[in-house]
C-alpha distance (Angstrom), angle and dihedral (degrees) to the residues before:
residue distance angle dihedral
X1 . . .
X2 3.97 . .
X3 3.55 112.1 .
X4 4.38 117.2 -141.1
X5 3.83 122.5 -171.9
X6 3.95 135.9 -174.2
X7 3.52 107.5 -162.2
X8 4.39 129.4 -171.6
X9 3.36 136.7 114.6
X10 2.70 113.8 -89.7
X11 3.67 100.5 35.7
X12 3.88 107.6 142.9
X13 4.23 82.1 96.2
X14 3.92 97.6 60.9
X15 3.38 122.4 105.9
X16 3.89 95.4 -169.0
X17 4.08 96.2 107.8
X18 4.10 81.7 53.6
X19 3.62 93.3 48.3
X20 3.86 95.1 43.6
X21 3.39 103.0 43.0
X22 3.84 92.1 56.7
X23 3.37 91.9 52.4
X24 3.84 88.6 55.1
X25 3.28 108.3 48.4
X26 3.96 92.4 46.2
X27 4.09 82.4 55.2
X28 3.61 92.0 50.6
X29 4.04 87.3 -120.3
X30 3.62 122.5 176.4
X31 3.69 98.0 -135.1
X32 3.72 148.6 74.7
X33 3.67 134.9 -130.1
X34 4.36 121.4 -148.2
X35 3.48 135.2 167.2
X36 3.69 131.3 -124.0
X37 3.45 139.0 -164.5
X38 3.86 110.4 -146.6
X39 4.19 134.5 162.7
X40 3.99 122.7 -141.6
X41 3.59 91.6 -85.1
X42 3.87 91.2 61.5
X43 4.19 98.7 56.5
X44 3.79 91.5 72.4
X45 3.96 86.2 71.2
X46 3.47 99.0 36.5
X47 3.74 94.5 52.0
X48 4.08 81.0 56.3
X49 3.49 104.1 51.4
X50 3.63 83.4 50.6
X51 3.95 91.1 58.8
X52 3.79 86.5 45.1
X53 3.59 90.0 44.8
X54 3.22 95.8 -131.3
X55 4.35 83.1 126.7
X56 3.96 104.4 41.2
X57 3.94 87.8 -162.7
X58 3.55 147.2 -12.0
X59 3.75 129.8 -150.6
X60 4.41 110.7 -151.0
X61 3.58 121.7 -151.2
X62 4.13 130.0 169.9
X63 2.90 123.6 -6.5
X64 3.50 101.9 22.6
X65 3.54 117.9 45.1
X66 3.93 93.0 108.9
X67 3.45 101.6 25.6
X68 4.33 91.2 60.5
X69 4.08 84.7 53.1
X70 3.94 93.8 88.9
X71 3.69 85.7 57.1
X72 3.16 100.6 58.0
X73 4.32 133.4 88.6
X74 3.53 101.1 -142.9
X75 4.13 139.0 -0.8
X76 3.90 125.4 -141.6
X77 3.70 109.3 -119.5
X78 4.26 86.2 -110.3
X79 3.99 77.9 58.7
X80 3.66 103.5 39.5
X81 3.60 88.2 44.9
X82 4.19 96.8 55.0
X83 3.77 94.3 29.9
X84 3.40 83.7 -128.1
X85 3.69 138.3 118.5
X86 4.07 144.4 -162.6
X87 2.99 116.7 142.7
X88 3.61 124.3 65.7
X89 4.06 134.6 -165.8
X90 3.82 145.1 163.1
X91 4.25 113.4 -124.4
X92 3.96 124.7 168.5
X93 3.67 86.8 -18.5
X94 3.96 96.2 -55.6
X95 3.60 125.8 117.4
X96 3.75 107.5 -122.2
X97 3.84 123.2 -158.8
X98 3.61 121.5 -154.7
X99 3.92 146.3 -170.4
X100 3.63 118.4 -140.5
X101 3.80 95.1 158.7
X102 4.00 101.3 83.1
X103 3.78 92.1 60.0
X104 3.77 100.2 36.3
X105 4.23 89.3 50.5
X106 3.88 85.9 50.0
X107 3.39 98.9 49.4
X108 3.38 96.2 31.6
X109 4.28 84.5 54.8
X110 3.54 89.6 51.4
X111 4.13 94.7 57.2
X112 4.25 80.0 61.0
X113 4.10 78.6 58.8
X114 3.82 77.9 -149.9
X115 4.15 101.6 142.4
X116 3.90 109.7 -139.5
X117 3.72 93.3 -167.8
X118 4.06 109.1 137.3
X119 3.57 89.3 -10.1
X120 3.75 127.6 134.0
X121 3.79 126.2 -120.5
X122 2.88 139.7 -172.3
X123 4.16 128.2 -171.3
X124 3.62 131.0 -169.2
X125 3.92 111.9 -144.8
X126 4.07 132.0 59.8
X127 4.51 91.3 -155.0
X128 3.38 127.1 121.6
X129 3.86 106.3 -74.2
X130 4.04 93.2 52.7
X131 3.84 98.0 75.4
X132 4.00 82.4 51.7
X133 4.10 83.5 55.4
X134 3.39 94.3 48.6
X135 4.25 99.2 50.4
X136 3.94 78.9 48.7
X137 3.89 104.1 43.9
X138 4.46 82.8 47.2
X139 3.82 88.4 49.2
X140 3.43 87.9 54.7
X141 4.01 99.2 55.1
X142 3.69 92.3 -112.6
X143 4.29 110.0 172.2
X144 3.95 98.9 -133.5
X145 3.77 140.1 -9.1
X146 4.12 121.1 -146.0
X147 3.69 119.1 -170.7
X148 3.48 127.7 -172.0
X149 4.17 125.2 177.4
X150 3.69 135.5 179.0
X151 3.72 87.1 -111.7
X152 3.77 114.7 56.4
X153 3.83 90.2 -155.7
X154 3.84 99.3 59.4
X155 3.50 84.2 52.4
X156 3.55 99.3 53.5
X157 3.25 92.6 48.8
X158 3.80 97.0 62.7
X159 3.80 85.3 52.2
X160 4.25 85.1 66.4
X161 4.08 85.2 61.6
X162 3.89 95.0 27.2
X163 4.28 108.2 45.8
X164 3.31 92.7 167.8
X165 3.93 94.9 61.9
X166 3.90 126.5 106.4
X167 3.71 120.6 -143.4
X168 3.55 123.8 -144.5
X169 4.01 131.4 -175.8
X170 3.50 113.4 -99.4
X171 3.77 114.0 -104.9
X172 4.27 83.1 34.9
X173 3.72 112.6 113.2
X174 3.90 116.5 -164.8
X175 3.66 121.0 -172.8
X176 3.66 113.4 -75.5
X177 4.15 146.3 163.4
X178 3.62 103.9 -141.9
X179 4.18 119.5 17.2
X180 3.85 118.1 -160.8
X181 3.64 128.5 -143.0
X182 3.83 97.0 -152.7
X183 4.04 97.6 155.9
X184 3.81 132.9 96.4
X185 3.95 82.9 -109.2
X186 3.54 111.7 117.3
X187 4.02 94.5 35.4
X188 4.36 80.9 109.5
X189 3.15 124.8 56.2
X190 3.95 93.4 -136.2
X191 4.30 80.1 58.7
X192 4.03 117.5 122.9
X193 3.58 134.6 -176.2
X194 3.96 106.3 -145.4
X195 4.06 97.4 -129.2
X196 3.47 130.2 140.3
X197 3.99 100.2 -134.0
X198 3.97 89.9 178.2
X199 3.95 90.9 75.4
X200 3.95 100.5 34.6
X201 4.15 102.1 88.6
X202 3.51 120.8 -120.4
X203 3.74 131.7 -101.7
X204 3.96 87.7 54.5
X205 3.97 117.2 138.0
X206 3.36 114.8 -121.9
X207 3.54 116.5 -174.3
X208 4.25 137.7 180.0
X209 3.10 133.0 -141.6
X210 3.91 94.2 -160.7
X211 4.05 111.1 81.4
X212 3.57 95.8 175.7
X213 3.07 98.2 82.5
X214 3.57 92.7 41.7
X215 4.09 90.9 -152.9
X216 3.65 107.7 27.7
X217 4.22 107.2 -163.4
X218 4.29 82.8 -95.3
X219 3.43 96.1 62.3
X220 3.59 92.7 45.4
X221 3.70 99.8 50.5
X222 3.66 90.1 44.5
X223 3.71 90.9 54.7
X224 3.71 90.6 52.5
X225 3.50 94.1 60.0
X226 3.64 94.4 54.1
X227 4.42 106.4 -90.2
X228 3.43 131.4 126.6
X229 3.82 122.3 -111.9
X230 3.94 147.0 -157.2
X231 3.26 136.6 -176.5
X232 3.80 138.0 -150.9
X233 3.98 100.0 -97.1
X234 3.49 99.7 103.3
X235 3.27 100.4 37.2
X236 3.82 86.2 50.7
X237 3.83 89.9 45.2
X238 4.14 90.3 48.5
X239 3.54 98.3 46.6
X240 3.91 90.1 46.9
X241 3.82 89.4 57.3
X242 3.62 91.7 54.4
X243 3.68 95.0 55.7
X244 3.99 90.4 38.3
X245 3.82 88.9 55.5
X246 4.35 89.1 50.3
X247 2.97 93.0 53.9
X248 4.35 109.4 35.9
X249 3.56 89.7 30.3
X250 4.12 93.4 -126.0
X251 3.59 134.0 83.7
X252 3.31 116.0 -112.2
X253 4.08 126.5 -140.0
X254 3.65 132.3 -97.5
X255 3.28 122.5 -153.2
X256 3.53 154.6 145.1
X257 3.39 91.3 -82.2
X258 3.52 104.0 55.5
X259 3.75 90.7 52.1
X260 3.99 87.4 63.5
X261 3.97 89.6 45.4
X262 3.61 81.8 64.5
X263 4.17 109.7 48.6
């Protein structure tokens, strides 16, 4: 039997082992999918019982989609170009790092049929799945991307891959189209994004990346004052078929059903 993981921390949110492990069993797949919260110190030995496939594949979320990188033998070009990796597989003997992200926020975007063409957006977060945003939100014509993080730094730094970027202060909101909750904020229920809804207009598009809650307190105080929202499902769903189909070789359905599986 093939063995899958999704490791982070923390982890007890993800809904990948649900999502995966419906997909196998209606393939009639010989394998089994778990999650696992790990810390830094823990990656060394995953990344080997991949080589000694004793793991067939892992799938990375927060905090450790860059940090794994320096583990790995060789990055995709979706991976090389985001510096960011979730999706992880064993080929010829070579551990091979992936990026799954960029195409599952895309299409995932698209299900919203919201068009982000010459629009302005803004995201709040500098982690690991943002430079996958921003590769998507520039393939998809977009007029200007703000960013604005807790830490300055982390920022900044995106700006070195990203010149095009503007930084703003965190707790600063310029005007924007679409606004993008890419933090771990929201993950508890008690969680709050400091914004003052009352003087952002209406008929913005506020979307987060969290789907687990399905309505973090962001998207429901944007709703009340009269926005649209999204969550992360479908991106969450898209990007999982990606790595599904590396890995089994087949492309797995979706469909109404799994969409329920997953409120």
């Amino acid at each position: 039997m093939k063995k899958y993981l999704v490791i982070g921390n923390p982890i007890e949110h993800s809904l990948s082992s649900k999502l995966h492990n419906y997909w196998i069993k209606k393939n009639n797949i010989d394998a089994i999918y778990d999650k696992k919260q790990v810390s830094e110190s823990d990656i060394k030995d995953i990344i080997s019982d991949i080589k000694n496939e004793k793991i067939n594949g892992i799938n990375v979320t927060m905090p450790f989609k860059k940090s794994i990188i320096p583990f790995i033998d060789k990055l995709s070009f979706e991976a090389n170009e985001s510096q960011s990796v979730n999706t992880i597989y064993l080929e010829s003997g070579k551990i091979i790092g992936h990026n799954t992200d960029i195409a599952g926020f895309e299409l995932g975007l698209r299900h919203f049929k919201y068009d982000v063409k010459d629009k302005k957006v803004l995201i709040l977060g500098a982690g690991g799945v943002v430079s996958s945003m921003i590769l998507a939100l520039n393939k998809m014509k977009v007029s200007k991307i703000i960013l604005s993080n807790r830490t300055k730094k982390k920022a900044e730094d995106l700006k070195r891959y990203f010149k095009d970027l503007d930084i703003v202060t965190w707790g600063k909101v310029p005007n924007f189209d679409m606004i993008i909750n890419a933090t771990s904020i929201g993950l508890k229920e008690e969680d709050e994004i400091k914004l003052n809804y009352s003087k952002i207009s209406p008929n913005k598009f506020f979307y987060d990346v969290i789907y687990n809650p399905q309505q973090t307190n962001f998207l429901k105080k944007a709703k009340e004052y009269g926005n649209k929202t999204g969550n992360g499902k479908m991106m969450f769903i898209y990007q999982a078929r990606q790595a599904f189909t590396i890995w089994h070789k087949l492309l797995p359905e979706i469909n109404d059903e799994i969409i329920k599986l997953l409120d």
